[in-house]
C-alpha positions as CSV (number, residue, x, y, z in Angstrom):
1,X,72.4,-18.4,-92.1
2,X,76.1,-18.8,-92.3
3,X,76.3,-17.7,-95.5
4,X,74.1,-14.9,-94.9
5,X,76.5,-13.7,-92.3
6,X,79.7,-14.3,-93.8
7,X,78.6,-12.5,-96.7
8,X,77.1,-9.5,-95.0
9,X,80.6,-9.2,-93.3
10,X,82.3,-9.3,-96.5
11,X,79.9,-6.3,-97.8
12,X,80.4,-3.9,-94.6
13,X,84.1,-4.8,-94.9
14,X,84.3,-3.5,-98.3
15,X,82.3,-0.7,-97.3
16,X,84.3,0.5,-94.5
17,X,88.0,-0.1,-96.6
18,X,88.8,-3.1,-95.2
19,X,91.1,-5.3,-98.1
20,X,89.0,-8.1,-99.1
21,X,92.0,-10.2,-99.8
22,X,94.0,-11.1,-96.5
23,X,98.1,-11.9,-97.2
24,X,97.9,-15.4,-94.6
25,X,101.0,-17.6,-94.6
26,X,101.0,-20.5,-96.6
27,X,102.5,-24.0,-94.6
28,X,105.7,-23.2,-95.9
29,X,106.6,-20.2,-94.7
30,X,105.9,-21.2,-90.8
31,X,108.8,-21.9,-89.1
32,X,108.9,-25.1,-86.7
33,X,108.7,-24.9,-83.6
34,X,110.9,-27.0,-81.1
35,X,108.4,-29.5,-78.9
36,X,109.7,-30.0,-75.1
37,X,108.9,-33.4,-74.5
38,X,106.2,-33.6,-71.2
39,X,109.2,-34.7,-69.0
40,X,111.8,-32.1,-69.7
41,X,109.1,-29.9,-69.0
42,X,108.6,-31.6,-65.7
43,X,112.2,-31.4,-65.1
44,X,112.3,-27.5,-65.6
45,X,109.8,-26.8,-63.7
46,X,111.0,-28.4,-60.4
47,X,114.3,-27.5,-61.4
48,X,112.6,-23.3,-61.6
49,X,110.6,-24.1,-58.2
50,X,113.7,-25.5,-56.4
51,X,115.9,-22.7,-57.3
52,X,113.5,-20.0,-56.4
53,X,113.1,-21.5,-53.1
54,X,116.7,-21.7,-52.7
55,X,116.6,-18.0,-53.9
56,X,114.0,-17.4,-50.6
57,X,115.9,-19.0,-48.1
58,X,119.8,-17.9,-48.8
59,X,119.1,-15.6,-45.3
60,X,118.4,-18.5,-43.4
61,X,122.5,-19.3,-42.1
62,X,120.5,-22.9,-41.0
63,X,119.1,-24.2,-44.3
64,X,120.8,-26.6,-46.1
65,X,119.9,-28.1,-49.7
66,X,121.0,-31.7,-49.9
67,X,120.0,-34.8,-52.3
68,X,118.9,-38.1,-50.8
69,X,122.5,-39.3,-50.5
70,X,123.6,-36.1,-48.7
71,X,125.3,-34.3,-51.1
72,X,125.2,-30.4,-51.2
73,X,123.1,-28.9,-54.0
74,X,122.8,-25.2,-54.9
75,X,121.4,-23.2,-57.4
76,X,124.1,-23.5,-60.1
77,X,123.7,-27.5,-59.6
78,X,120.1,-27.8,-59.8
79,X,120.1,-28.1,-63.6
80,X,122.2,-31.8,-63.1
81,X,120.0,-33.3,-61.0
82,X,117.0,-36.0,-62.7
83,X,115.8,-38.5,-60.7
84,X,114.6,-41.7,-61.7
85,X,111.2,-41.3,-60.6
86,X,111.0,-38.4,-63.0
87,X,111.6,-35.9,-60.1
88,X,114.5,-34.1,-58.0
89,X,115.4,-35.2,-55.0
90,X,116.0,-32.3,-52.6
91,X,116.3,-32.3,-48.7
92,X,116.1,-29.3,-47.0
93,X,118.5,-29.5,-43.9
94,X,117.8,-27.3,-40.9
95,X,120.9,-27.3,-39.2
96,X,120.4,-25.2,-36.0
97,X,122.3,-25.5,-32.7
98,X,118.8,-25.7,-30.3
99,X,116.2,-27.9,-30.9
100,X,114.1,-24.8,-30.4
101,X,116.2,-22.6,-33.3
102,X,115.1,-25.4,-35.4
103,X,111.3,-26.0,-34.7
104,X,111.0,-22.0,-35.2
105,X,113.1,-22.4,-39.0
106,X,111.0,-25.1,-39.6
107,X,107.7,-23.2,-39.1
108,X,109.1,-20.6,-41.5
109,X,110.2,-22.6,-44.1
110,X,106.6,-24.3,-43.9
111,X,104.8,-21.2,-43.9
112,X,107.2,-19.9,-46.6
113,X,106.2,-23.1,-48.6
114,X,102.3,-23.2,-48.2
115,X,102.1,-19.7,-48.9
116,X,104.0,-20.0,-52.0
117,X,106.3,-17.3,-51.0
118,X,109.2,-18.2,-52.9
């Protein structure tokens, strides 16, 4: 049946002018292809979610980005940070002066994060 088909293909293909012999690539002429390794792909990726959330939340005056030892992080230092656990560790600070300011930036952020608007 295969055969059948196949060959009935290659007749209509010659009938409507199609070139029976097709110019494919040998092996060698393929060029190779860098692999990314299933942890620097890991990597990028939280380091591309991380700065487009940083991206979303520069208006908010109260947000802060640390690590887990406190230090400040922003978008031009993302690309340094590897954790050993295989991810980044990222805090977001809400710094506000009520405890009110800060329940309401927290709600945001949340929302902002479920959502996926970021």
């Amino acid at each position: 049946m295969l055969t059948l088909i196949t060959g009935w293909l290659r007749e209509l293909g010659s009938v409507v002018g199609f070139s029976s012999s097709t110019n494919y690539k040998s092996s060698n002429q393929f060029v190779e292809v860098d692999r990314i390794s299933p942890s620097k792909f890991g990597y990028k990726t939280e380091h591309d979610e991380i700065k487009r959330l940083m991206t979303r939340l520069s208006g908010f005056e109260t947000v802060e980005f640390t690590d887990t030892n406190g230090n400040p992080m922003n978008i031009t230092t993302v690309d340094q940070r590897y954790g050993r656990d295989g991810g980044i560790d990222c805090v977001i600070r809400i710094v506000a002066p009520t405890e009110r300011g800060a329940s309401n930036v927290a709600g945001r952020i949340r929302n902002i994060i479920i959502k996926g608007n970021y």
